[in-house]
N, C-alpha and C positions, 0 to 999 in steps of 0.2 A: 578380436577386440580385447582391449586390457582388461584384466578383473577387476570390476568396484570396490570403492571403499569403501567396510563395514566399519560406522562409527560408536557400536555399543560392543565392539571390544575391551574395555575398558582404559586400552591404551594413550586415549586422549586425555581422560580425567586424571593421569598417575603422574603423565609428562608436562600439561599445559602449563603449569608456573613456571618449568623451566625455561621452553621454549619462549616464551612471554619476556623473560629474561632475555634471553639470550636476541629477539629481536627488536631490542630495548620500548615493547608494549607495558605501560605500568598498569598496575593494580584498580586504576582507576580511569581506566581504556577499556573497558569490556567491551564497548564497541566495536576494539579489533579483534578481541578474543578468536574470532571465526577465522582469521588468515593464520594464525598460529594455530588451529586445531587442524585447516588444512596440511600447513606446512608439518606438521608432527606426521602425517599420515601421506605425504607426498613421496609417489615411487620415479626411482633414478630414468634418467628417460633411454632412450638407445644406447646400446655400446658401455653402456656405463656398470660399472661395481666399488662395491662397498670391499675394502679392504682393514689390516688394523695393522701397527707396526710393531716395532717389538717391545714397547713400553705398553701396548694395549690401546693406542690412539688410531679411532677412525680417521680413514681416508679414503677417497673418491679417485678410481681412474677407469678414462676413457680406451679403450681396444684400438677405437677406430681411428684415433688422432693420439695418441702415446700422454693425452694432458692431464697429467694428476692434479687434483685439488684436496687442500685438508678441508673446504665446505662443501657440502651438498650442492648438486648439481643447479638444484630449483629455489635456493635461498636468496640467488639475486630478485628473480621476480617476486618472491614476498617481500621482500622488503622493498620492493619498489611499490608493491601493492601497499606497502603500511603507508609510507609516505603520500601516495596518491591518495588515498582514503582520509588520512587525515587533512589534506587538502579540502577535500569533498566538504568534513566538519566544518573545517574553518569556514566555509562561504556559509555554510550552513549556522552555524552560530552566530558571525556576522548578519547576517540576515533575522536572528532572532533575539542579538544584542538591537538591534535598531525596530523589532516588535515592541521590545519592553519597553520602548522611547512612546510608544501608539497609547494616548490617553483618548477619554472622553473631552471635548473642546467647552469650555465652563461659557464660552459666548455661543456655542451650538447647540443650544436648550434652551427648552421654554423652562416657563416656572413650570414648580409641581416637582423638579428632580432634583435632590441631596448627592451631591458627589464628597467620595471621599477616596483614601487608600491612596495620593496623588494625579487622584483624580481618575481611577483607574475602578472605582467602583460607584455602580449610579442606582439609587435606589428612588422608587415612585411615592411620592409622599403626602398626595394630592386625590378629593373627590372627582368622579365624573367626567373624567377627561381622559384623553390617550395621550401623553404627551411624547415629544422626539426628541432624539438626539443626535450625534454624530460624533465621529474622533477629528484632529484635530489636521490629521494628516491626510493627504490624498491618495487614491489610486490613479497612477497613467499611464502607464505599460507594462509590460512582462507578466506576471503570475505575482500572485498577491494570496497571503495567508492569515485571515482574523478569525484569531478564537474568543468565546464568550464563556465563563460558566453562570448558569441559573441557577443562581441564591437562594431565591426565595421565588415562587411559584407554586398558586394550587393547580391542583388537579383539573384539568382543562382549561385552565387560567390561558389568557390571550395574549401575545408578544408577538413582535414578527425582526428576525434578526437578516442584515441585507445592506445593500448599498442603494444610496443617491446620488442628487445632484448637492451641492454647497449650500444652498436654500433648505434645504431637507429638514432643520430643527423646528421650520416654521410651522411646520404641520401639526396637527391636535386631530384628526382626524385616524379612527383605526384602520382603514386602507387608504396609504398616503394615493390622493389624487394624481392625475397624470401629469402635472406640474412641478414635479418634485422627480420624477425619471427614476422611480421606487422602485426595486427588485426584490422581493421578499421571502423568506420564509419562515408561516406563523407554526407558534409552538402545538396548534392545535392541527397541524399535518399537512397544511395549503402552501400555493407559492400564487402570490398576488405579483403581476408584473406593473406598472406605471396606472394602477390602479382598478387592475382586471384581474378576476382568479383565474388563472389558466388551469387549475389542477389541484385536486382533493384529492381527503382518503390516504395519504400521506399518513410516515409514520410520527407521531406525537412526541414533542419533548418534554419533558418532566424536570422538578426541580433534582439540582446537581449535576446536570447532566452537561458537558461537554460541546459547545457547539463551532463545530468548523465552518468556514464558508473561504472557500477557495476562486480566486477569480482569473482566469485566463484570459487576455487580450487579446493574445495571438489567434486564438479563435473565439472568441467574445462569448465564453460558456461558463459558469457557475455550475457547484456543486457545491452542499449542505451535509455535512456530515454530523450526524449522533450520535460522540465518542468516537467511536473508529469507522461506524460503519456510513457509506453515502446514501443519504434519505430524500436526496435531491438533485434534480438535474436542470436548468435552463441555457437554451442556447440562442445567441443573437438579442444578447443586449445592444444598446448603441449609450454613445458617450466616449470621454475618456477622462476628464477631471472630474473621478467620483470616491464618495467617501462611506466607507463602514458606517452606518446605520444601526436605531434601534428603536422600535415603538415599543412602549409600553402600554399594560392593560392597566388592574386596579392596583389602585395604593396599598405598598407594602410589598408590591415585586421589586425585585434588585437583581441584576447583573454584573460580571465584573470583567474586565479584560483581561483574558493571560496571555502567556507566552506562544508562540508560534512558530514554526517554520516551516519553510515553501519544501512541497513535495517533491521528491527528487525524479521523477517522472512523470511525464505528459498522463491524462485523467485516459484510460482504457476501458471499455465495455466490453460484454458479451456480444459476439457478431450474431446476426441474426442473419440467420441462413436464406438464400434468397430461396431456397425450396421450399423451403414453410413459407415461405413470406404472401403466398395466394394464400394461405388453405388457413379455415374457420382456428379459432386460438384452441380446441378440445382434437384437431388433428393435426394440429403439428407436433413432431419428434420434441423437440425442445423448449419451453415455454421462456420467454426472456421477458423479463417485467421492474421495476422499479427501475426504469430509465435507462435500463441494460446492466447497471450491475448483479442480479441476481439470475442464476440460470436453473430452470427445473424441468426433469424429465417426462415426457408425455407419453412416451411412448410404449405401448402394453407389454411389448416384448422387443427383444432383442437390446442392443447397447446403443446410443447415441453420444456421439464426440460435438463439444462445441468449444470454439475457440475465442479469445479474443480479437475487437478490432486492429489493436496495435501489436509492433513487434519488438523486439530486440536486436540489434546488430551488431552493437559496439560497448565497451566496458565490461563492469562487472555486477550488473542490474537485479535487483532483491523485488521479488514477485511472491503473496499469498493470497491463499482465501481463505472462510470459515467455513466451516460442513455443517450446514443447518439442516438438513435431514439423511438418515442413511441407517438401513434397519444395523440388526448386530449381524457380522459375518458378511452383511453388503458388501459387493463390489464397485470401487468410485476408484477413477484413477486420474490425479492432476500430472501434469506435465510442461513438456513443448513439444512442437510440429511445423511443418512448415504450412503455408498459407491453404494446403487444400487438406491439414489435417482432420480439420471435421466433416469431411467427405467418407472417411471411416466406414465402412459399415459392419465393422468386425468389433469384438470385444478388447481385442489388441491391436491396436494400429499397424500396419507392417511398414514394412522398412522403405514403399516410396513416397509414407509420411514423414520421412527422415522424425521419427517419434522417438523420444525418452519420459521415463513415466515412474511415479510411485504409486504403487495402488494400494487400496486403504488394506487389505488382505495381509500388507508385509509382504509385498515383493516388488521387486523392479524390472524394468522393460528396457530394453535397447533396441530400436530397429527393429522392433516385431520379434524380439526373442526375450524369456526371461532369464536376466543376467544375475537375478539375487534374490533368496527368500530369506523368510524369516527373522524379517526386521518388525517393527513395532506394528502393531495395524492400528487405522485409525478409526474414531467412533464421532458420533454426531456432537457437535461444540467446538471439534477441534480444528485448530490455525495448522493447515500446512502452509509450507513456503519454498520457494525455491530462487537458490543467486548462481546467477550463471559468469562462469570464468571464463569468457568467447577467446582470450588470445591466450588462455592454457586448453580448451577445446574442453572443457570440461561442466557439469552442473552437480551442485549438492542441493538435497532434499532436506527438510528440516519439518519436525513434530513440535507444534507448542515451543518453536525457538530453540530447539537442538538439533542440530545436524544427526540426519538418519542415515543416510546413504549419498556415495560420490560418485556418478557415470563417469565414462572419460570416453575419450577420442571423437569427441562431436566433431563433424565434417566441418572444416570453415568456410568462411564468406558464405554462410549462411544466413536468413531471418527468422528470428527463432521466436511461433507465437505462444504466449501461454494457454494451455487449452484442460479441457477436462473431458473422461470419457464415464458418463451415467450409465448404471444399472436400472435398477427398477423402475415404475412408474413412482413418482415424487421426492427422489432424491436431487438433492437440493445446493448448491453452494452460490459464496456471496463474496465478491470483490473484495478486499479491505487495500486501501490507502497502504503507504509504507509511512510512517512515521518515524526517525529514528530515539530509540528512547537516550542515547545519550544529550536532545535537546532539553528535556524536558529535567533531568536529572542534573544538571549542573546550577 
C-alpha cells in the first residue's frame, strides 16, 4: 500500500496561494481550497518522475511509455474536479437564489401577524390566539429546503415550524386539526402529525436558533434540524401540493425566512443492527436513539463498530459527525467499511471489512493495519469528517475542517459505508447534515 498523506507538515499552508493560483481557484473560492491542498500533496502515479532541466524547470516523465510532461501527472483530474465542483455550487446557489424568492404569502395569514423585511419576517402581534401562516410558494417533488430563525421566543414559549396543505393559514388553533394535513415540529420538542402527537421529549428550540426542515418526496420523510444538528425525523407523509408552515404561540414572537440549500446527499442514519434489534435497549452493543442519528456505546467491554444505512459509490462525497462524548485518551474511530463492517468484533477492523479509519488517538488504519500515527487526536465537541475521491481510490480525514490525513489505494467498485468503532461504555457521536458554507457566505 502507498504511504498516506501527512497534512500538518506544514507544506500545505506555505504553498496553497500558489497553487490556488496556478489552478485559477480565487481568493474568494475557499470552498475549493481542499482540491488544491490535495493537489499540493498528490504523489506521481506509476512509472513516473520528477525531473528539472537545466534552467532549473520541473518536468514529468514516464519509463513505461517514454511521455514527458512539463505538468504533473494528476493536474488534469484536479482541475477537472475544480470545474465539476463548481458545477455542483452553481445548482446549488441556484437553488438558493430561487430560496431567497420563498416569502411569507401576505393572503396566507390570519390577522394578528405584521410582516415585514419583504415580507420575509412575521411577527405575532395579537392576544389569545395561535395564529398561521404559510409562504407563498409550494412543495411538489424532489427534496425541498426551509429555514426559519427564532427572533423572538421565551423560554418554553410554543411555535411549531412544518408544512401543509394550501388552506393551512386558516387555522387559529395550536395543533392544526387534521384538516389542514399539518406536519409539525413545536419549539417545545414534539412532532404533531395532521393533528396527533406522535412524539415527545424532543430536543427544544430557543430564541436565535436556526431551524432547518428538510423535506424528501422521493421517500415522503422529513427531518428538523437545530442549527446543524437533526432533532427530528417523520416518515410517510402523504400529499404533494404542500406549503412551509408556521404556528405561532404568544404575542411578540417573530420568525424570519433565510436563506437555504437542498443537502447534497440522501438523509443517512445509524443502522441498527438486526442482533441487538431482539435484546431489551440496557443489552444491546449499540444504543441508536433520536431517529437514528445519534449512536452510543453499550457495551461494558470490548469495542463495538456501527455503521450507517446508506453508502457511497460514486463521486466525491463529504461525510461528518460530532463527538458528544469520549473520556481524554479514549479510543473512537470514524471511517468507512463495507456493508458487514459493523460485524467487527475487534478494536480494528481487519481487512475483510475492506476498513479505513481515523482514530481519535492520532492514528490511521488501512485494511486492519496502522498506516499513520501521530496525527492530531480528537476530544469530545469535535467535527470530524471525511470526502472520499472513489475514481482517485482515495479518502482524506479532516479535524474541525482541516484536512488530517489522505489514505490511498481504496479497492474500486466498491460501497463505501460511513461507520464508527466505540470504546467505552457511553461514547457517543451524532450525524451532522453537510451544509456547504460557501451558500450561506455569498
Amino acid at each position: 500500500m502507498a504511504e498516506p498523506v501527512d497534512f500538518s507538515s506544514g507544506k500545505v499552508g506555505l504553498k496553497l496561494k500558489e497553487m490556488c493560483t496556478y489552478m485559477g481557484i480565487g481568493a474568494d473560492e475557499q470552498h475549493l481550497f481542499w482540491i488544491a491542498e490535495l493537489a499540493l500533496l498528490a504523489k506521481l502515479p506509476p512509472h513516473w518522475r520528477q525531473y528539472k532541466d537545466d534552467e532549473g524547470h520541473a518536468y514529468f516523465h514516464n519509463h513505461a511509455t517514454n511521455v514527458t510532461s512539463w505538468t504533473h501527472p494528476r493536474d488534469g483530474y484536479f482541475f477537472e474536479l475544480v470545474a465539476r465542483e463548481r458545477g455542483k455550487i452553481a445548482a446549488m446557489k441556484q437553488l438558493a437564489d430561487q430560496q431567497r424568492r420563498v416569502k411569507w404569502d401576505p393572503q396566507g395569514r390570519l390577522e394578528g401577524i405584521d410582516l415585514s423585511n419583504g415580507n420575509t419576517t412575521a411577527l405575532h402581534n395579537s392576544e389569545g390566539m395561535y395564529p398561521s401562516l404559510r409562504t407563498g410558494t409550494k412543495m411538489l417533488v424532489g427534496t425541498h429546503c426551509f429555514q426559519i430563525r427564532l427572533d423572538e421566543l421565551e423560554e418554553d414559549g410554543f411555535m411549531m415550524i412544518g408544512m401543509g396543505k394550501e388552506n393551512f393559514h386558516y387555522n387559529a388553533d395550536a395543533i392544526p386539526p387534521d384538516d389542514y394535513n399539518g406536519h409539525g415540529y413545536s419549539t417545545v420538542g414534539e412532532i404533531y402529525v395532521c393533528g396527533k402527537l406522535i412524539e415527545s421529549g424532543l430536543e427544544k428550540l430557543h430564541k436565535g436558533d436556526l431551524v432547518t426542515m428538510v423535506v424528501h418526496f422521493d421517500t415522503r420523510s422529513i427531518v428538523w434540524y437545530r442549527n446543524r444538528h437533526p432533532v427530528g425525523f417523520y416518515e410517510g407523509f402523504e400529499g404533494t401540493a404542500l406549503y412551509p408552515c408556521l404556528v405561532f404561540g404568544f404575542k411578540g414572537y417573530q420568525a424570519s425566512i433565510v436563506r437555504a440549500a437542498q443537502l447534497p446527499h440522501a438523509i443517512m442514519k445509524w443502522l441498527v443492527d438486526e442482533r441487538d434489534a431482539v435484546l431489551k435497549d440496557d443489552e444491546k452493543r449499540v444504543a441508536i436513539s433520536n431517529r437514528g442519528f445519534t449512536a452510543r456505546s453499550n457495551a461494558p467491554t470490548g469495542y463495538t463498530t456501527v455503521r450507517t444505512s446508506g453508502y457511497f459509490d460514486i463521486d466525491n462525497p463529504y461525510f461528518e459527525v460530532s463527538i458528544e462524548n469520549l473520556a481524554r485518551d479514549g479510543f473512537l474511530m470514524f471511517g468507512i467499511g463495507n456493508q458487514h463492517v459493523h460485524e467487527s468484533p475487534t478494536q480494528i477492523p481487519t481487512e475483510q471489512y475492506n476498513h479505513f479509519g481515523y482514530a481519535a488517538t492520532g492514528e490511521a488504519y488501512a485494511l486492519g493495519m496502522r498506516v499513520k500515527a501521530g496525527l492530531p487526536r480528537m476530544q469530545r465537541g469535535d467535527v470530524v469528517g471525511l470526502r472520499l475521491l472513489l475514481d482517485m481510490q482515495r479518502v482524506v480525514f479532516y479535524l474541525n475542517n482541516k484536512p488530517v490525513v489522505e489514505l490511498v489505494d481504496l479497492p474500486v467498485y466498491e460501497q463505501y459505508y460511513p461507520c464508527c468503532t466505540l470504546g467505552n461504555v457511553g461514547y457517543q457521536v451524532h450525524l451532522l447534515p453537510y451544509m456547504p458554507s460557501v451558500l450561506y457566505n455569498t
